[in-house]
N, C-alpha and C positions, 0 to 999 in steps of 0.2 A: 468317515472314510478319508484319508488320506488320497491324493491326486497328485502327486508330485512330475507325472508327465506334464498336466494341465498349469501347475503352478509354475512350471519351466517356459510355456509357450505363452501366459499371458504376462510374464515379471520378464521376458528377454527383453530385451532393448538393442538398439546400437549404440555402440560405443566407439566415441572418437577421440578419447583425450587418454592417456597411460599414464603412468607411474615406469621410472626406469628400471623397475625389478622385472628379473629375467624369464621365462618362462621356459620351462625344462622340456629335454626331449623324451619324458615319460606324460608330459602332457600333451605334450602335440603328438605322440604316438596316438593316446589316449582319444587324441577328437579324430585322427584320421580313422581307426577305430569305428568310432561311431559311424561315421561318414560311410563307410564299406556294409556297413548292415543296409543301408538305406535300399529301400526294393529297386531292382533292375528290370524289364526286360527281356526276358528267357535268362534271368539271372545271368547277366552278359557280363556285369560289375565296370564297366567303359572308363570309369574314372581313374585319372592317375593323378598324382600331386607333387608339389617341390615347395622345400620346407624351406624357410627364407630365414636366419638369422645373423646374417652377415649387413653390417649398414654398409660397407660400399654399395653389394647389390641393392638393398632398399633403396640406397640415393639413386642408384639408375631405374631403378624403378618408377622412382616417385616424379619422373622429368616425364614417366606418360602419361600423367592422370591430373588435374584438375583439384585431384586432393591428396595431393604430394607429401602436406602437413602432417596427415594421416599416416601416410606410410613409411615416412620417417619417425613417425614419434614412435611406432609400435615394435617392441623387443621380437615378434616375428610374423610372419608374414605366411599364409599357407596357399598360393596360385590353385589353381582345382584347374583341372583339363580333363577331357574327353581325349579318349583314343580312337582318332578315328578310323583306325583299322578294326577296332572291339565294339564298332555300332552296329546294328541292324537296322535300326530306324530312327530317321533324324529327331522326329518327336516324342517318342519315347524316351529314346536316349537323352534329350534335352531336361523333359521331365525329369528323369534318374539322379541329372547333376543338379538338379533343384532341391529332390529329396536328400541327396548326399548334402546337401551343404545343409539344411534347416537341420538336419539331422548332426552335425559337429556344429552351428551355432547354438543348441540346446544345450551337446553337450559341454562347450564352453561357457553358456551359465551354471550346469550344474554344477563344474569346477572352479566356480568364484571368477572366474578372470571374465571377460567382455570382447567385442566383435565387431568388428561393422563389416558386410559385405558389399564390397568395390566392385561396380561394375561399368562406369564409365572408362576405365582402363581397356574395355574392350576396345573403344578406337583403336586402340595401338597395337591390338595382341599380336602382329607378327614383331614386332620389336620387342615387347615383352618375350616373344621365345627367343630371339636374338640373343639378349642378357642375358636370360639362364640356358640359355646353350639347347634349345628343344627344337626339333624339324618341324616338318610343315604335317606332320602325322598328327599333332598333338595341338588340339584345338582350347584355348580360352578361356574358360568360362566364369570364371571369379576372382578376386583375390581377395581373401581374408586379412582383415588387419586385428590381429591377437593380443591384448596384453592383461595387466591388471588396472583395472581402470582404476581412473584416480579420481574420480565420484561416482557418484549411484545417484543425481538427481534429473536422470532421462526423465522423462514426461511423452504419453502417448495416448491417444484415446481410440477408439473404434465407433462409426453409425453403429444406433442401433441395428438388432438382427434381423427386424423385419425388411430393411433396406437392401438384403442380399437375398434374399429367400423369393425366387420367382412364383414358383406354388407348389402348394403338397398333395401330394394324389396317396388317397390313403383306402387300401382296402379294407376288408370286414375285418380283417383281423385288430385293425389298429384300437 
């Protein structure tokens, strides 16, 4: 049987290195896409985005984050925000922009190209809406660094499963 969600979520990786080929706006349509399926909340959908392939902005981008290298090298960039007029609840809503984003990093491996999600940028995110021109409605939550990676030799391991697993309460049925 075939498992192609499952071989998506243990072959992701991040990716921090590119290649200068471009990446289309039928792709980055493509992963915001995915990202929008991602469960909400009384299906509230909070999430909004700005699609970055401009390197001026990248370079002003890249002066708030620690991994600058990053966001320069990458042909584009996708910021994830929360509206925070479209929340009901801060932890849910929180959660939502977590499943929106694992949800377009997937889909950015099933489309060959590679990811890494930034989130030390949060320091800065009232500067970061500065740059891209966004009020104080529109809250931070990631930036995606997008491109075609220029290797595939990430390396990641996982603790064994017992190491997570606190205990199983199993009834007659099991």
């Amino acid at each position: 049987m075939e498992e192609p969600v499952f071989e998506a979520i243990v072959s992701r990786r991040s990716i921090r290195e590119f290649t200068a080929q471009p990446v289309s706006s039928a792709q980055l349509q493509k992963i915001i896409t995915a990202g929008i399926w991602a469960p909400s909340g009384l299906n509230n959908q909070p999430w909004r985005f700005v699609l970055i392939r401009d390197k001026d902005t990248a370079g002003q981008l890249a002066a708030q984050t620690r991994y600058g290298r990053i966001v320069t090298a990458a042909p584009a960039l996708i910021a994830v925000y929360l509206d925070t007029e479209a929340m009901y609840d801060p932890v849910k809503d929180h959660q939502a922009a977590g499943a929106c984003i694992q949800n377009m990093l997937l889909c950015i491996t099933e489309l060959g190209l590679g990811a890494v999600w930034l989130g030390q940028i949060l320091q800065n995110k009232d500067r970061v809406g500065e740059i891209l021109g966004l009020d104080s409605r529109y809250d931070l939550m990631a930036l995606i660094a997008v491109g075609h990676p220029s290797h595939r030799n990430q390396r990641s391991r996982r603790r064994p499963l017992a190491d997570f697993i606190l205990k199983e309460i199993e009834g007659d049925e099991a």
